[in-house]
Structure formats: C-alpha cells, structure tokens
C-alpha positions, 0 to 999 in steps of 0.5 A, spaced: 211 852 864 217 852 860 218 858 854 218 854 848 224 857 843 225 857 836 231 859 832 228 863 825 228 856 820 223 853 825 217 859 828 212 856 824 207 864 823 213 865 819 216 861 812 219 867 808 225 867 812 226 859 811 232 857 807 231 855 799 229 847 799 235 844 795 231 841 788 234 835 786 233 832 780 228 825 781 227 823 774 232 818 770 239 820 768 240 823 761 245 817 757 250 821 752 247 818 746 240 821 749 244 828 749 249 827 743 242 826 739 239 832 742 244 836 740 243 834 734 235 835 733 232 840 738 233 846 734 227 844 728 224 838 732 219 840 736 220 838 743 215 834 744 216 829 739 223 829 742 219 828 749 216 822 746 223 819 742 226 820 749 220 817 754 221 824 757 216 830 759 217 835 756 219 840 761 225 836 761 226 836 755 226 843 755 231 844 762 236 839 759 236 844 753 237 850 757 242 846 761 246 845 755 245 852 752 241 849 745 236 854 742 230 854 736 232 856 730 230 863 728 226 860 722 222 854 726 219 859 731 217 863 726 214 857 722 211 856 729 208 863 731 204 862 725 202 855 725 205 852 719 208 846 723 202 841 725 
C-alpha cells in the first residue's frame, strides 16, 4: 500500500500551521461621492445613520473610516458615554 504524503499546508490533524486565507472585499465598491460625504459627516454622525444614508452595514462603515483615518470627535463620545444623544 502506498504512503500517502502531504506537505504541512495539506495534513489535515494540523490547521495552525496554514498560511492566512486572503480576505477580499465582497460588498459594493464605495463611490467617491459616498467617501467625499463621509469624510464630511463621520465625526458627529452616528455611524448607523450613516449605514442607513449609504445602504451599508455598519461594520463597513466603520472599516471604511478606519481605512481612511477618520475619527469621532472627542465631544460627541462623550455625548455618547453619557447617553445624551438618542
């Protein structure tokens, strides 16, 4: 019976030694109108109003922010920690 042999990216007992799957991105692509107005309102927006305005999720949203750098502002966290803003 032949020996069966695998390299360390195919032995199935161990996964942690595979190479990281590449992600890529799946959802629409942003519009520079979407990204121009974006830059504009993120920092005292709330991001879910922004999600609903774009027809996105917020978890893009919020990855297109990161992407691009953009912050809250320090006086609309706090207006967030101590629930002023509904």
């Amino acid at each position: 019976m032949p020996v069966r042999r695998t390299n360390r990216y195919t032995s199935r007992r161990t996964t942690w030694n595979r190479p990281p799957r590449k992600r890529y991105a799946t959802g629409k692509p942003w519009t520079p109108v979407e990204i121009k107005t974006l830059r504009k309102i993120y920092k005292d927006t709330p991001t879910k109003d922004i999600a609903r305005r774009f027809s996105r999720t917020v978890s893009s949203v919020q990855a297109k922010a990161g992407d691009l750098g953009l912050k809250k502002t320090k006086t609309y966290l706090k207006k967030m920690r101590q629930g002023l803003w509904q």
